[in-house]
C-alpha positions as CSV (number, residue, x, y, z in Angstrom):
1,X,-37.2,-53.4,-26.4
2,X,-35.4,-55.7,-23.9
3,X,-31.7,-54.8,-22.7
4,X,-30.2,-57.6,-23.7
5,X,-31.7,-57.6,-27.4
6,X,-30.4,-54.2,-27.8
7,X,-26.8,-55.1,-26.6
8,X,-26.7,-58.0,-28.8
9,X,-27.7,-55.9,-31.9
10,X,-24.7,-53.2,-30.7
11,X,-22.4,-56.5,-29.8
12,X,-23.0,-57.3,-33.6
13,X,-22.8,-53.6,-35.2
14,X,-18.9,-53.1,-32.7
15,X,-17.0,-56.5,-33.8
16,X,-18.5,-55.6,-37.5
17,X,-17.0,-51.9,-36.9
18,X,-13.7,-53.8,-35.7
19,X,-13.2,-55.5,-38.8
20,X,-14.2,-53.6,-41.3
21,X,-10.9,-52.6,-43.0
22,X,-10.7,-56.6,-43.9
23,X,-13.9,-58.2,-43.0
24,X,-13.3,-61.7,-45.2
25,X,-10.1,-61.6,-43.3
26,X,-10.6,-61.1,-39.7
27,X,-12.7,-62.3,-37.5
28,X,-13.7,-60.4,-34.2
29,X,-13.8,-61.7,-29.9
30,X,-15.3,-59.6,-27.5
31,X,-12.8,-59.0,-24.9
32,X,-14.8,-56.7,-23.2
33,X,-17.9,-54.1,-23.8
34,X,-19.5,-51.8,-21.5
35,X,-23.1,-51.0,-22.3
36,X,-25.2,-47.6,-20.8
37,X,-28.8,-47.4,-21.1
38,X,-30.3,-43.6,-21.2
39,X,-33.9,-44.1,-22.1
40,X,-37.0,-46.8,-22.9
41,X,-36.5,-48.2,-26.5
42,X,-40.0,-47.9,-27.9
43,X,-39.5,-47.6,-31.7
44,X,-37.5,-49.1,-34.5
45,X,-33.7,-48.5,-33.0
46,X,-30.5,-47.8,-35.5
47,X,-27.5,-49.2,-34.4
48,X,-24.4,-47.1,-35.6
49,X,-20.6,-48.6,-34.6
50,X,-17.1,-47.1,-35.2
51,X,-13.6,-47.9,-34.6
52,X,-12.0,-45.6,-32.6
53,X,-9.0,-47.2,-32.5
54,X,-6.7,-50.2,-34.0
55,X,-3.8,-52.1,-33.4
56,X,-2.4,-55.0,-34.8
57,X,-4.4,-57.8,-33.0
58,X,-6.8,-55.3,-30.9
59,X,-9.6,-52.8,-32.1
60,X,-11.1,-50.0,-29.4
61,X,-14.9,-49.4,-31.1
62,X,-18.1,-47.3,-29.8
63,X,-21.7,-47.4,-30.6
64,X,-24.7,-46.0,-30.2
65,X,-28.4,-47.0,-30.7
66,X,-30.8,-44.5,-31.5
67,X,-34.9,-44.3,-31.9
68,X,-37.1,-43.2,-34.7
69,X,-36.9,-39.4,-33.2
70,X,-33.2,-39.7,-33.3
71,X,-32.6,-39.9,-29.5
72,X,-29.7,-42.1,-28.4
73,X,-31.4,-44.8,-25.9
74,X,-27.6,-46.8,-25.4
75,X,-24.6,-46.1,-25.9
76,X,-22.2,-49.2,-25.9
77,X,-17.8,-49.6,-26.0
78,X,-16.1,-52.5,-26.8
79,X,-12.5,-54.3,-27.3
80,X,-12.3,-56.8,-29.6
81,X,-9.2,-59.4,-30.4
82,X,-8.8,-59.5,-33.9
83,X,-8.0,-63.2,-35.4
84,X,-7.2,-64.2,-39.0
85,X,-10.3,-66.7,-40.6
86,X,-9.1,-69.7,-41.8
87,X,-6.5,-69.5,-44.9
88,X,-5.9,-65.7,-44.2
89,X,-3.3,-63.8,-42.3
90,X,-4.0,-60.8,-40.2
């Protein structure tokens, strides 16, 4: 599977992770992610995100994508500005 597919797919899976507490609220900018690639993607990946860490405009989340045998291929961090959608406050 090509690099960039699997860092848009963990791109997706972090901002989700960020707003999770009030996803129709808040919408999600990458500010900044860092992406490491440990071994050839080959199978059908799972993409699993988490917030680490929240503030009141700023979430710290980390992924990892991992193969059929359950071997993490990337590993991914990200910051994300958090913003209110339209009609909603933060």
């Amino acid at each position: 599977i090509h690099g960039g597919s699997i860092m848009s797919a963990m791109d997706f899976t972090l901002s989700a992770a960020a707003r999770a507490h009030d996803p129709l609220k808040l919408g999600a900018i990458t500010i900044d992610m860092t992406t490491h690639f440990y071994a050839p993607a080959r199978t059908t990946l799972t993409v699993e995100g988490r917030c680490t860490g929240r503030g009141r405009s700023m979430a710290f989340c980390d992924a990892e994508a991992r193969d059929a045998n359950g071997t993490v291929v990337a590993a991914a961090r990200g910051v994300f500005k958090l913003v209110a959608l339209a009609g909603s406050k933060p």
